[in-house]
C-alpha positions in Angstrom: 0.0 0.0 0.0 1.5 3.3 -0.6 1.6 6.3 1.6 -1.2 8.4 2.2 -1.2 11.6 -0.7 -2.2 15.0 0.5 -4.2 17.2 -1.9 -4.4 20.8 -1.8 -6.5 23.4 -3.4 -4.6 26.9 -3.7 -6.4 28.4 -6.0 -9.6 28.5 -8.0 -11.3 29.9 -11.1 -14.0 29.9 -13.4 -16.0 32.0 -16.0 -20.2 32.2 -15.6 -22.8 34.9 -16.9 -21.7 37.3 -14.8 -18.0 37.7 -15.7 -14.9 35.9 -15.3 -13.0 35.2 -12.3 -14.3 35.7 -8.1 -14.5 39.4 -7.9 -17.1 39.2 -11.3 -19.1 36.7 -9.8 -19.3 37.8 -6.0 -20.1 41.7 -7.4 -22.8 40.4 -9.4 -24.0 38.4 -7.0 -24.1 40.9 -4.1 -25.3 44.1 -6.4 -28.5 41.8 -7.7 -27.4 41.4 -11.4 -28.8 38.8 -13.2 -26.9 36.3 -16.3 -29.6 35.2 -17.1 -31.1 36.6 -21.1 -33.2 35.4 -23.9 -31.4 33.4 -26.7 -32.9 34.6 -29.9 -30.7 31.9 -31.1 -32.7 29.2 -29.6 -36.2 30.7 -31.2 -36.0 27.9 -34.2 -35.5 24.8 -31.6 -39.1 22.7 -31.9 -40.3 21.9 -28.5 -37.8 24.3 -26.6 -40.1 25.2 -23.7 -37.8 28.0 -23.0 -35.7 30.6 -24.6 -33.9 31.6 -20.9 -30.0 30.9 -20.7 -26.9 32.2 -18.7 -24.2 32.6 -22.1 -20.2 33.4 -21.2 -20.3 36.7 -23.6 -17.3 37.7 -23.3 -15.8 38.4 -27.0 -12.2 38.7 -25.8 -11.5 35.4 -24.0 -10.2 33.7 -27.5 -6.9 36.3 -27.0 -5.9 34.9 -23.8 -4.9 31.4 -25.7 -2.2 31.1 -28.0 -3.7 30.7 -31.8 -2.1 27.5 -32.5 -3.6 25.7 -29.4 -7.0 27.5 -29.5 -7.8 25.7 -33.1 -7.4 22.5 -31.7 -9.8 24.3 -29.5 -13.7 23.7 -28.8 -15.8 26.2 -26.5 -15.8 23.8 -23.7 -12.1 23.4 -23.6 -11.6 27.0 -23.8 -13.3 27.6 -20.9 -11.5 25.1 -19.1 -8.4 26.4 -20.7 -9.3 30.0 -18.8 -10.4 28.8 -15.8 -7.6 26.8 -15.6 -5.5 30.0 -15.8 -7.3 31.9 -13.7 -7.1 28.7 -10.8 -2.9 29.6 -11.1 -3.2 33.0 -11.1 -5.3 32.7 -7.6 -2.7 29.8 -6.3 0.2 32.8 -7.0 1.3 29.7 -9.6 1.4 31.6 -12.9 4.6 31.2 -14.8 6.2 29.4 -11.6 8.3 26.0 -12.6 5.7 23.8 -11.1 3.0 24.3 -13.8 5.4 22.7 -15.9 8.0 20.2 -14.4 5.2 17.0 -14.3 4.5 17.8 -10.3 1.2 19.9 -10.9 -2.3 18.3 -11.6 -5.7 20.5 -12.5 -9.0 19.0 -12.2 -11.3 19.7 -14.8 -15.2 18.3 -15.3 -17.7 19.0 -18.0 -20.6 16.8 -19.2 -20.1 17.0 -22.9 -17.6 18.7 -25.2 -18.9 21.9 -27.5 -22.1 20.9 -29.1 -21.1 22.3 -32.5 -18.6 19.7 -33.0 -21.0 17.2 -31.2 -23.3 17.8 -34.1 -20.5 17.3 -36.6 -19.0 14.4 -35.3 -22.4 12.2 -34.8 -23.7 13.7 -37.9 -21.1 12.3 -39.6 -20.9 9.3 -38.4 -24.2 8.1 -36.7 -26.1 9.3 -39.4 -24.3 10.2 -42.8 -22.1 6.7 -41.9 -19.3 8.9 -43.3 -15.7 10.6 -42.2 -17.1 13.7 -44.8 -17.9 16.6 -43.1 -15.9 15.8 -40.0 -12.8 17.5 -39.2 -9.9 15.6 -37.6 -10.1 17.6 -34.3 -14.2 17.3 -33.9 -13.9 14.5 -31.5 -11.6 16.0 -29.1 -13.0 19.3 -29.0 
């Protein structure tokens, strides 16, 4: 049996409908703001009872990711990728030697990957029966 492993939480992070990072999310919570809007996107969905959602908006977060990675890149993951960043920055942990040496584990959890790609990949291949019209990188994004 090997020894007993301590875990330890130093820092945290996350993005939600009313910003990104703690001080976002405890301001709107305490000044009464609301994340919640109506998705005019969602007016076309047969049976949608609803049209209420809490959307991320913020147009900027794709420049906090390197291109090249961010292609490879689903909504989901980016997400991750940011709250992941922020969970350093609030551990004091950004650029130190840790994040990097093997030593350092994050813990991430999401109940599906980005439904665009989730619409190509079983599209393609639960209904078409086909690799056309699936990109390489659908599945893992």
């Amino acid at each position: 049996m090997s020894p007993r492993r301590r875990v330890v939480v130093t820092g945290g992070g996350g993005l939600c409908a009313l910003g990104r990072g703690w001080p976002a999310l405890r301001d709107g919570l305490r000044s009464g703001r609301s994340g919640v809007a109506i998705i005019p996107a969602w007016d076309g969905i047969e049976g949608l009872r609803t049209r209420l959602g809490a959307p991320v908006r913020d147009a900027d977060l794709v420049h906090a990711i390197p291109r090249k990675p961010l292609r490879g890149m689903g909504r989901v993951a980016l997400l991750a990728a940011l709250a992941a960043q922020d969970a350093l920055a609030d551990a004091g942990l950004e650029g130190h030697a840790i994040v990097s040496d093997g030593t350092l584990g994050l813990a991430f959890g999401s109940t599906s990957g980005s439904p665009p790609s989730l619409v190509a990949y079983s599209r393609a291949f639960g209904v078409d029966r086909s690799t056309k019209g699936a990109s390489p990188s659908d599945y893992l994004k």
